[in-house]
C-alpha positions in Angstrom: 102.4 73.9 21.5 105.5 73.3 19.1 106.4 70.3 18.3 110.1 71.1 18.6 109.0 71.7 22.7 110.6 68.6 24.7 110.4 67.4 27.9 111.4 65.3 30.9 108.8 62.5 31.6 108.5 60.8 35.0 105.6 58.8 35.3 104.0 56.0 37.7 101.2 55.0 40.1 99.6 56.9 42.6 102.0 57.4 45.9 105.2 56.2 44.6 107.0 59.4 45.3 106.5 60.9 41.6 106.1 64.9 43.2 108.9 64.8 45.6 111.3 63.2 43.1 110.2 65.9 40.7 110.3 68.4 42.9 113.8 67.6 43.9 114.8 67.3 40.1 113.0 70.9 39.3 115.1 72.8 41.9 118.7 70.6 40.7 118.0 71.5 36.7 116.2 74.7 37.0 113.2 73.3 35.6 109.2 74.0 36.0 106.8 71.4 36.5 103.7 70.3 34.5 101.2 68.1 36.2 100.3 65.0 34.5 97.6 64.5 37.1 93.9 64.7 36.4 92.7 65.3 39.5 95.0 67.9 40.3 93.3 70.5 37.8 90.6 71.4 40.5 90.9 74.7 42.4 90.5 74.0 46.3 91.1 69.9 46.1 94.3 69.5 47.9 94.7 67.7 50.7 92.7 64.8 49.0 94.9 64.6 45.6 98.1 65.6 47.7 98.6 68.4 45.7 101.9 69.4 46.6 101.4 72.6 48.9 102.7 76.3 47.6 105.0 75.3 50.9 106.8 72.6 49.0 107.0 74.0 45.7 109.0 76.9 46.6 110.1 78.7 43.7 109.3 76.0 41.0 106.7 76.9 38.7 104.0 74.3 38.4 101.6 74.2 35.3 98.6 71.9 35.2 97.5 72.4 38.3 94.7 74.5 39.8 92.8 75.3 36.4 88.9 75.3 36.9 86.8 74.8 40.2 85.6 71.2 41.0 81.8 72.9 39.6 83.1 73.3 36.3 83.6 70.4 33.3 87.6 69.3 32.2 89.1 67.6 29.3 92.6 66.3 28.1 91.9 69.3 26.0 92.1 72.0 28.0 94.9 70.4 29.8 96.6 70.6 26.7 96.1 73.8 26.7 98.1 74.4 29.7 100.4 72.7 28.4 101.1 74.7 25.7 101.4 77.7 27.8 103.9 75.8 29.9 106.1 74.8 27.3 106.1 78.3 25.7 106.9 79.6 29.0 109.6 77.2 29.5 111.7 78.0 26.2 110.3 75.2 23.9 112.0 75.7 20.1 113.9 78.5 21.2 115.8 76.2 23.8 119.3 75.1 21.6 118.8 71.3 21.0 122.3 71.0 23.4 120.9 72.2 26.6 119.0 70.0 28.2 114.9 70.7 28.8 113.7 73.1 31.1 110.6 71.5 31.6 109.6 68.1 33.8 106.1 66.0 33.1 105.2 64.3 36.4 102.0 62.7 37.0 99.9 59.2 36.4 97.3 59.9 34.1 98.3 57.8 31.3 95.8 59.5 28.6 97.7 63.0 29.1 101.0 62.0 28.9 100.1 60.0 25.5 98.2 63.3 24.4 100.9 65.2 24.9 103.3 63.0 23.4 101.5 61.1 20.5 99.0 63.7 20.0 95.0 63.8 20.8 92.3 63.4 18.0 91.2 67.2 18.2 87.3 66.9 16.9 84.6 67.9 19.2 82.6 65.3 20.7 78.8 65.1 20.5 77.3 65.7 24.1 74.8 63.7 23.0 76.7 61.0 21.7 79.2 60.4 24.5 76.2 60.7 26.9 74.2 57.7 25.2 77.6 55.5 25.3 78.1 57.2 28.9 74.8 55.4 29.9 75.3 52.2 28.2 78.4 52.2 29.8 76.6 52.1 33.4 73.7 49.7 32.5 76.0 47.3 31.0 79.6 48.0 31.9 83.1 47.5 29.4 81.7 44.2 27.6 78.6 46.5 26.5 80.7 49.1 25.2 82.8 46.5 23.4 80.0 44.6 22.1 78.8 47.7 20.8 81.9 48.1 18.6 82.2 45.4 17.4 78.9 45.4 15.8 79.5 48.8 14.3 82.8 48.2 13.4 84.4 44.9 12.5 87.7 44.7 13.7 88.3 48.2 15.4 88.0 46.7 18.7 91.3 44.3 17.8 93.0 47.4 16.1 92.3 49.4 19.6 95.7 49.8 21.7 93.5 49.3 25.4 90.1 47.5 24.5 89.2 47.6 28.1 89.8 50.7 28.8 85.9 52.2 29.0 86.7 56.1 28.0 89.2 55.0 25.4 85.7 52.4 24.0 83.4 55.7 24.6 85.3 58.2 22.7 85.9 54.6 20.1 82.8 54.6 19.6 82.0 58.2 19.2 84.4 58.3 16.4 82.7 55.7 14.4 79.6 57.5 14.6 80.6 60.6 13.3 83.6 59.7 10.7 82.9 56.1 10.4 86.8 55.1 11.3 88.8 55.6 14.1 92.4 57.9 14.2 95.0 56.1 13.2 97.5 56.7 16.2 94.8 54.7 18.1 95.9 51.8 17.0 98.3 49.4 18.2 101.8 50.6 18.0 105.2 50.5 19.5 105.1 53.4 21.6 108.1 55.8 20.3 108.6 58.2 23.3 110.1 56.5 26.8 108.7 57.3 29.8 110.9 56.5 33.3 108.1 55.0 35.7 108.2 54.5 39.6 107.5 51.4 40.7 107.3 50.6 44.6 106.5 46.5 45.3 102.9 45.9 46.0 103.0 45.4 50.0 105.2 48.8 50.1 102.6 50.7 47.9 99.8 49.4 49.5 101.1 50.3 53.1 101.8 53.5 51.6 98.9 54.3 50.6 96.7 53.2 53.7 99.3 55.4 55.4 98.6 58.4 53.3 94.7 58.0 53.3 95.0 58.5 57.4 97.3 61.9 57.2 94.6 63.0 54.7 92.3 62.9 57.5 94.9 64.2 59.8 95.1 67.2 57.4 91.7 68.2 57.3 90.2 66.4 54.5 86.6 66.1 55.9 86.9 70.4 56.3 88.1 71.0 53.1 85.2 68.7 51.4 82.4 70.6 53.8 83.9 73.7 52.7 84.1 73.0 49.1 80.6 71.9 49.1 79.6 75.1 50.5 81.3 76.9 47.8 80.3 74.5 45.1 76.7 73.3 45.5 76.9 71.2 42.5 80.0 69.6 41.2 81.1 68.1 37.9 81.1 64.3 37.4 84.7 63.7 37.1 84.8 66.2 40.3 82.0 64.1 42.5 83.7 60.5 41.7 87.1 61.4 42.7 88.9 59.5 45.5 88.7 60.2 49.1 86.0 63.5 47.6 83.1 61.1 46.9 83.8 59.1 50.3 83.9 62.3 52.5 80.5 63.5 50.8 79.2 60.2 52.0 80.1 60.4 55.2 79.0 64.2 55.6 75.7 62.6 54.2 75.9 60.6 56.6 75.8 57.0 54.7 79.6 56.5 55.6 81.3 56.2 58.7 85.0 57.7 59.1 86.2 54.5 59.1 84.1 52.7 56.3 85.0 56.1 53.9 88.9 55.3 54.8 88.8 52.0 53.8 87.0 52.4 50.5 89.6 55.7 49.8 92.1 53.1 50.4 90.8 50.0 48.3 89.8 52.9 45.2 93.3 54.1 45.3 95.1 50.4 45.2 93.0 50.1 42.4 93.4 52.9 40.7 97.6 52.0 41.3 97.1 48.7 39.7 95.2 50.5 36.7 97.9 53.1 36.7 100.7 50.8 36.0 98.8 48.1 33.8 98.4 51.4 31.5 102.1 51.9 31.6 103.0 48.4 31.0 101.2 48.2 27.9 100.9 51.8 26.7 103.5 53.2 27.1 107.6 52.6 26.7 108.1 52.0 30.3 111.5 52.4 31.7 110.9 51.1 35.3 112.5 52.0 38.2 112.1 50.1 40.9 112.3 51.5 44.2 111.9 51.0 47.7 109.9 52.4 50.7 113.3 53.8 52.4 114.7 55.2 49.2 115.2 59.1 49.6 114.1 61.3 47.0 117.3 62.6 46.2 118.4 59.0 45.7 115.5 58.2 43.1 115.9 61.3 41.3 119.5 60.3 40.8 118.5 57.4 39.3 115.9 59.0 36.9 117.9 61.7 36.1 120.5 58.8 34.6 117.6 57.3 32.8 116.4 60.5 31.2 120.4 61.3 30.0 120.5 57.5 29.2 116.7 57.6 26.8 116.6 61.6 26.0 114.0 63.8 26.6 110.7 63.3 24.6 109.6 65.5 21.9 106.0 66.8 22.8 103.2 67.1 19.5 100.8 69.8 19.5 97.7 69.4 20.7 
């Protein structure tokens, strides 16, 4: 990717709108769309990460989406990767600096939108390594992981942007082991790059996102998981925990009810929301928008589209 390549960023937690508003914002500017979404990278899982439908997209061309099958492993790499190819594809340095981006980041996956715009510590990681910390991370949860920082390396867990955030502590810890320091953009810093967010008011969100758990159902959701399972015996790990795909596998197993897998999809994705915007509060340059359940699309992508002209786009690092 160059580094001259630069973006639109609108970011937030799960169900606030972010793919509509986007989408209504792509087809106004003439811009493309790369998914900041890590669950949308799997082939065939649609209806349970609301991947906006070829239907809906229309003509806009959509990059980070739809890049390996929910059998195969993923990283922030790869999604780099696509990343590149969607900023090449978009113009990047050869856009003139006065016109304004052609390109729009949407998604809530705070790790990719930092990778892509602060830049991601490109060493390989032992398998080995990151499955030892993997499994300490089980037995013992985020205070064993911390602990075990500490004691290999006074004062990194202080220096550490998110010390509670357990794949940040993994790949932390990984780093010490193999170069005996971590990368310095890990450390605390005033984030540089601002990123509008969406931000609905608890109830709202919540009601929004028991409401959306029920159309998934509606849609098909227990199909498309019997299907994929057919197609895909065995699934990655990232693949098998996702929301709403680990429930209906339950419930085809028959250890769920319908009912008992809604409610957990519902309580995993309010958490997952909460962890979404925590990460944004204190990772990111937030510029929040707040919004409401009634608000149109086309009336919050007015309102973003003044806050990108108001902060300018953000310059994008290669990978």
């Amino acid at each position: 990717m160059n580094c001259s390549c630069k973006a639109w960023i609108l970011a937030g937690a799960t169900a606030t709108g972010k793919t509509a508003v986007a989408q209504a914002l792509a087809e106004r500017l003439g811009c493309a769309i790369l998914s900041a979404d890590a669950m949308l990278v799997y082939r065939g899982m649609d209806i349970g990460t609301a991947k906006p439908a070829p239907a809906e997209r229309g003509a806009i061309p959509y990059f980070g989406i739809d890049l390996v099958t929910p059998a195969e492993p993923f990283s922030t790499g790869l999604w780099l990767a696509d990343a590149a190819r969607a900023c090449a594809t978009c113009g990047g340095a050869r856009v003139p600096s006065a016109q304004e981006p052609r390109l729009i980041v949407a998604g809530g996956t705070g790790l990719y939108i930092k990778a892509l715009t602060d830049g991601l510590d490109g060493a390989a990681a032992d398998p080995e390594a990151r499955a030892r910390w993997q499994a300490l991370f089980e037995r013992g949860g985020v205070g064993a992981l911390r602990s075990a920082l500490a004691e290999r390396a006074p004062g990194a867990l202080e220096s550490l942007a998110d010390p509670s955030n357990p794949r940040r502590l993994v790949r932390a810890l990984e780093h010490i082991e193999a170069r005996g320091a971590l990368p310095e953009q890990w450390k605390s810093a005033a984030p540089a790059v601002a990123v509008t967010a969406l931000r609905l008011p608890r109830e709202q969100l919540h009601a929004r996102i028991e409401r959306r758990v029920v159309h998934m159902f509606r849609q098909g959701l227990v199909e498309e998981v019997r299907a994929l399972r057919q197609a895909y015996p065995v699934w990655s790990a990232t693949a098998a925990q996702a929301i709403g795909y680990a429930e209906v596998c339950a419930l085809l197993d028959g250890s769920l009810t319908q009912r008992e897998a809604a409610e957990r999809m519902a309580v995993r994705t309010r958490q997952l929301a909460k962890r979404q915007e925590t990460w944004f509060r204190h990772q990111a340059r937030a510029v929040w928008i707040d919004i409401d359940d009634n608000d149109p699309p086309e009336r919050v992508a007015q309102r973003v589209l003044d806050s990108w002209r108001q902060h300018g786009p953000a310059p994008l690092v290669s990978p």
